[in-house]
C-alpha positions, 0 to 999 in steps of 0.5 A, a space after each residue: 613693332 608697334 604692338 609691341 611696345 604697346 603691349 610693354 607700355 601697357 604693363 609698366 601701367 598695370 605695375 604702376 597701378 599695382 603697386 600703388 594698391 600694394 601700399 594702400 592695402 598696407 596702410 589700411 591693414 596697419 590701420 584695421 590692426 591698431 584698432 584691433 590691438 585697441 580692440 583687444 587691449 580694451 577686451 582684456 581690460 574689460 575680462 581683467 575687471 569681470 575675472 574676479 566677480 565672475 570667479 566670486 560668482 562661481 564659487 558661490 554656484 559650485 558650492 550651491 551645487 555641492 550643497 544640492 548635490 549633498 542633499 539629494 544624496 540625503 533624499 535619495 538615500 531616505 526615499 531608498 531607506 523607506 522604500 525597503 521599510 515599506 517593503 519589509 512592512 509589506 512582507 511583515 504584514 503578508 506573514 502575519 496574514 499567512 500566520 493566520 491564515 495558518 491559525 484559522 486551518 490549524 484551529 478548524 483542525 484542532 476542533 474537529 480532532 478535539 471532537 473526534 477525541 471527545 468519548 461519546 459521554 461528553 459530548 452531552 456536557 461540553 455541546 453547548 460551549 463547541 455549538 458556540 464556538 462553531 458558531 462564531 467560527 463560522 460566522 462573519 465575524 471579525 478575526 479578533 472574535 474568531 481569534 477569541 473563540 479558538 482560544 477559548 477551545 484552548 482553554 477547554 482543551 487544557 481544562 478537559 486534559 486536567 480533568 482527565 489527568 486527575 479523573 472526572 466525575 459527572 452524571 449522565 445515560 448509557 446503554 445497557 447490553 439490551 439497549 435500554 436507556 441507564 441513568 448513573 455516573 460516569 468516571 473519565 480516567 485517561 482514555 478510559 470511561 467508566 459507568 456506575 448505574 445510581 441503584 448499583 446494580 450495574 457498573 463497568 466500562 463504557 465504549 463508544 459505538 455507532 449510538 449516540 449515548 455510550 454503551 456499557 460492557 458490564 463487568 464481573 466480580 472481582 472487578 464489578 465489585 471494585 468498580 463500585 466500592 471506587 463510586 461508592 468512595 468520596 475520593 476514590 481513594 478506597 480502590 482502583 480502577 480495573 484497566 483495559 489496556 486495550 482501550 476497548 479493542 479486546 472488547 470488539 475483537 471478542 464480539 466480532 469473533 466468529 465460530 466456523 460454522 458462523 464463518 460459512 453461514 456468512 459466506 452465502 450460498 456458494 460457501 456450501 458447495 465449496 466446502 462439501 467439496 473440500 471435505 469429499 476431497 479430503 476424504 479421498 486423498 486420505 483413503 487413496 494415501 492409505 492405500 498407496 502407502 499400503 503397497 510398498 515395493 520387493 526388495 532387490 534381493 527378493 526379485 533376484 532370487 525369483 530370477 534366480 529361481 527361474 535360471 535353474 528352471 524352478 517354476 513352482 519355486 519361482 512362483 512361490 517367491 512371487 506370492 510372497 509378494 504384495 500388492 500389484 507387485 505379486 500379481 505381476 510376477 505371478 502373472 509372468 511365471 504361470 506363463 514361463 512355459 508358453 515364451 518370453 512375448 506371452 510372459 511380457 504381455 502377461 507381465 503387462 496387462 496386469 501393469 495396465 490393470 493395476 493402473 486404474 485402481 492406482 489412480 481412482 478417484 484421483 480426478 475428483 481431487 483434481 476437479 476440486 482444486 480446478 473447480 472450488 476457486 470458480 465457486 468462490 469466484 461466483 460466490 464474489 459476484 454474487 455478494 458484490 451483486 447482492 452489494 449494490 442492490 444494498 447501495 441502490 437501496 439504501 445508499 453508502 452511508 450505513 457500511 453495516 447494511 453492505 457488510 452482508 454481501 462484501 463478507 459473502 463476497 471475500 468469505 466464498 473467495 477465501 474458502 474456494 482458495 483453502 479448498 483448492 490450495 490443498 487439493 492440488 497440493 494433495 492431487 500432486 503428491 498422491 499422482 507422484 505416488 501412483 506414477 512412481 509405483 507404476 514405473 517401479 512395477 515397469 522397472 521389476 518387469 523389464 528386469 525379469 524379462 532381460 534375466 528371462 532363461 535363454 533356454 526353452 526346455 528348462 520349463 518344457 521339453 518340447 521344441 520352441 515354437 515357430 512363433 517363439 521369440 528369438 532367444 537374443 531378443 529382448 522387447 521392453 514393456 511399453 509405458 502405460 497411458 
């Protein structure tokens, strides 16, 4: 019992004692809170007194930063405007460089056409200035001087078309058809040059050549004699020019044409071969055409009256029907009837070996035509690598820079080629009609053979009176001529 009440006695203490902690806990919390609501209470007081300077302050650093604000934009918006104008001048400037970049080719161009353009008669006169403006063209000079310079070809260029338009007069040398050097007055009109020598005697057009002075196409009267009452007049105004419309062409085509005979003498040597050739082949294929034109075929009716003939058992009858006849033809049927009485197999190899005799002279001298066309076309062949060798030993010679030293062997070379194909081309054409010829003449004279020996008399006695032979021919049989070779 006694732990037990101490036990009880122990915590009615720790009640005491607890509760005494619970009230000045309270007391202390009251306390802590008053100073805290004081605390506060002065707080307040305090934000209520620095709410309105601060609100002041605020207001004044809002609308600062709005001002800021507004001015960046404003800077932002200049610095965006400059760089797009910086970049439109970057582009501005690049197209003007590209521009002239553009004159300077389009004037190197024009100069040279403008060069090209100039008849070799004025060349002498307008030397001086071109020199001057290559010169600075080519030079280190500045763009503004080169600038300078193509105008002034501009300039020329205009002055030079107005002189043309209206006809300019100026003095100056030609060459004459020998070569010889003419002092005199040209005449530019257009296109067309025109040249009057001081003493008179020699006036026509000029053309411009490999030479480097004109050379003089003299005219004939009427037109000379108005070429020089047009010089002999101050104005020009007492006659015309003669024109070429040609502008020379008519001129260079004239001198360039070439006779046949001159046409083969450029084709070396091959071209001779080729051409005999030719002419032998031409020659036999008319010959052989006359020939085989000369042989023309029986009539049907003719052919069946022989049979005929040969039916009733009239050899002598039959036989003079058959002379009538032409050509191989005649000699065939002639053939077949002398031997009627000795069977139907010697009638066809009679009938027969002259179809092979006639086969030969049909197709003589045909070969040559064929060899012909088979062989023109390798000589113009050679004759092509002979003038392409006789070619580069010019090259190695004398380089490509004169065409006319290579002109010789490249003629020769296309020349022979030309003549071995117009050699071969109606050879074969010819070779091929006159085979048709031959052949169809041979397989009507087989036709006409196999015809009398299928109608050839089943009766033996009608041409003698013996008894057929052992080695006869079965009168049911009927043997068919064989196709010659």
């Amino acid at each position: 019992m006694k732990p037990f009440f101490l036990s009880l006695l122990g915590l009615s203490l720790g009640i005491t004692l607890q509760a005494n902690d619970y009230e000045n806990a309270e007391k202390e919390l009251v306390e802590k809170n008053k100073s805290a609501l004081s605390k506060l209470a002065e707080t307040r007081t305090k934000i209520q007194n620095e709410k309105i300077p601060l609100a002041t302050k605020l207001s004044t650093l809002e609308r600062s930063v709005e001002e800021k604000r507004r001015s960046l934009d404003r800077l932002q918006r200049l610095r965006d405007n400059k760089s797009v104008s910086l970049t439109a001048l970057k582009k501005e400037v690049d197209g003007r460089k590209t521009e002239a970049q553009f004159l300077s080719t389009l004037g190197s161009d024009y100069l040279a056409n403008f060069e090209a353009r100039l008849h070799v008669a004025e060349i002498d006169r307008n030397q001086a200035e071109l020199s001057q403006i290559k010169s600075v063209l080519d030079s280190d000079s500045s763009e503004k001087e080169k600038m300078t310079a193509r105008m002034n070809l501009l300039t020329m260029s205009i002055k030079r078309i107005e002189e043309l338009l209206g006809g300019t007069q100026f003095e100056g040398q030609a060459l004459d058809g020998s070569g010889k050097v003419r002092e005199g007055t040209f005449v530019l009109s257009g296109p067309l040059a025109y040249f009057n020598e001081k003493t008179g005697s020699l006036a026509g057009l000029t053309e411009s050549g490999r030479d480097l002075k004109p050379r003089i196409f003299e005219l004939q009267d009427p037109q000379a004699s108005t070429l020089r009452s047009y010089f002999k007049s101050e104005d020009g105004s007492v006659a015309t020019l003669p024109v070429d419309a040609t502008l020379g062409d008519a001129v260079k085509v004239a001198a360039a044409e070439d006779t046949t005979v001159e046409h083969i003498q450029k084709g070396g040597t091959w071209a001779y071969p080729i051409v005999i050739a030719a002419i032998i082949s031409l020659l036999i294929a008319l010959i052989k055409y006359l020939q085989l034109s000369g042989i023309s075929f029986p009539r049907s009716q003719g052919v069946t009256e022989i049979i005929r003939k040969m039916e009733d058992g009239d050899k002598d009858g039959a036989l003079k029907l058959a002379k009538n006849l032409k050509g191989p033809f005649k000699e065939m049927f002639t053939a077949g009837i002398s031997k009627c009485t000795e069977g139907k197999k010697m009638v066809d190899e009679a009938m027969y070996e002259e179809l092979l005799a006639t086969q030969p002279k049909l197709e003589s001298y045909l070969p040559v035509i064929q060899v012909t066309a088979a062989t023109a076309p390798l000589m113009g062949l050679l004759g092509t690598v002979t003038g392409m060798i006789k070619t580069f030993k010019q090259i190695t010679l004398f380089g490509t820079g004169d065409a006319k030293s290579l002109s010789e062997g490249i003629s020769e070379a296309l020349i022979t080629t030309e003549l071995g194909l117009v050699a071969a081309i109606p050879s074969l054409i010819l070779y091929a009609v006159l085979s048709r010829k031959s052949k169809a003449i041979l397989a009507e004279m087989e036709r006409l053979s196999s015809l009398f020996l299928n109608a050839f008399p089943k009766k033996k006695d009608l041409f003698l009176n013996t008894p057929p032979k052992e080695n006869d021919l079965d009168d049911s049989t009927s043997d068919a001529i064989a196709e010659p070779a």
